[in-house]
N, C-alpha and C positions, 0 to 999 in steps of 0.2 A: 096610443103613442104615435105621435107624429112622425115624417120624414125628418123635419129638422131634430128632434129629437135623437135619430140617429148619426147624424152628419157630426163628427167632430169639430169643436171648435176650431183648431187649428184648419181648418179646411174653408170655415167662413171668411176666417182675416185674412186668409190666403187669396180669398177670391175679390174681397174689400180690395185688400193691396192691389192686387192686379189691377181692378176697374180704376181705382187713383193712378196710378202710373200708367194707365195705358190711356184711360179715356177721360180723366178728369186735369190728372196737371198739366199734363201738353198746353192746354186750352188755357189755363190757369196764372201757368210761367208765361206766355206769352206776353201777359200784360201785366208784368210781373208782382202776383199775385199767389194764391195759394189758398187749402186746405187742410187741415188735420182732423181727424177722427178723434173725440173725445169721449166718447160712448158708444157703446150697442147694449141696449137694455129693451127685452119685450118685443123684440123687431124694431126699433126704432135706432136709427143710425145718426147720433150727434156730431155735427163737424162743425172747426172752429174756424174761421178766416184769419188767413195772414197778407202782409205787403198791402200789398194795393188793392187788394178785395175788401180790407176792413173799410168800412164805408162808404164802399163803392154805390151810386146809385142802381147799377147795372144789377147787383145783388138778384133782387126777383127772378131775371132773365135767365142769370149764370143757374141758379136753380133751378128752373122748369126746362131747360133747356140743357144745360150739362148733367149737373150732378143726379136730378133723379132718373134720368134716362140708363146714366150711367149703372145705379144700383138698383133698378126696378128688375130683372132676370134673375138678382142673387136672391136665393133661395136663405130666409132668416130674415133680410131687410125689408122691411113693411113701408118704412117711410123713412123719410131722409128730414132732419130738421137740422136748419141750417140758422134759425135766428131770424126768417123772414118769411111773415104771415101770405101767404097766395090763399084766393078762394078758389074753388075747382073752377069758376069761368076766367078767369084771369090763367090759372095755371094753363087751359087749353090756348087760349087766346095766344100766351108767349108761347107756345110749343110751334103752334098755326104758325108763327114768324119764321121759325129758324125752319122747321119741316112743312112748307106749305105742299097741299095735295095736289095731287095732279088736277089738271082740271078738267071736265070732262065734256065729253063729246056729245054734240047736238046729231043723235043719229040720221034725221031728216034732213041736218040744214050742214053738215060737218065743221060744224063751224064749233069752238072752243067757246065756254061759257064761264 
């Protein structure tokens, strides 16, 4: 028996909800645009685009960058499928944009690299 096995559902969508309203529409409604949640089936978290998100070019970004960040700590969601194919280099690639790493330090030269 798994942890999620014990976690009640009401305590998933609870935590779904929260991450949409706290960390995903903010970002969302800005450009007045949006999500819905049309499934969790097997760990997998289906959401649907509304407003100005439905065919948005930005799509890919809004995903590697908002929404699975958002649901990658809840405990049940495995992957977030939103209707827009990323391969794992492309997914780090737009992450690398919005979180780029600090850059680091030439011990000898101190000089930023």
């Amino acid at each position: 028996m798994s942890a999620h096995d014990l976690r009640p559902e009401a305590g998933l969508a609870a935590d779904i909800a929260d991450a949409l309203a706290e960390r995903v529409m903010p970002v969302l409604r800005s450009h007045g645009g949006g999500v819905w949640v049309s499934s969790l089936e097997d760990g997998v978290l289906e959401v649907q685009w509304q407003g100005a998100c439905v065919g948005c070019p930005l799509r890919p970004m809004t995903v590697a960058a908002v929404l699975e960040p958002a649901f990658e700590d809840i405990e049940g969601v495995e992957r977030v499928e939103a209707g827009v194919r990323l391969s794992p280099r492309t997914r780090e690639r737009l992450r690398a944009c919005v979180h780029p790493a600090q850059p680091r330090r030439d011990a000898r030269e101190g000089m930023a690299r």
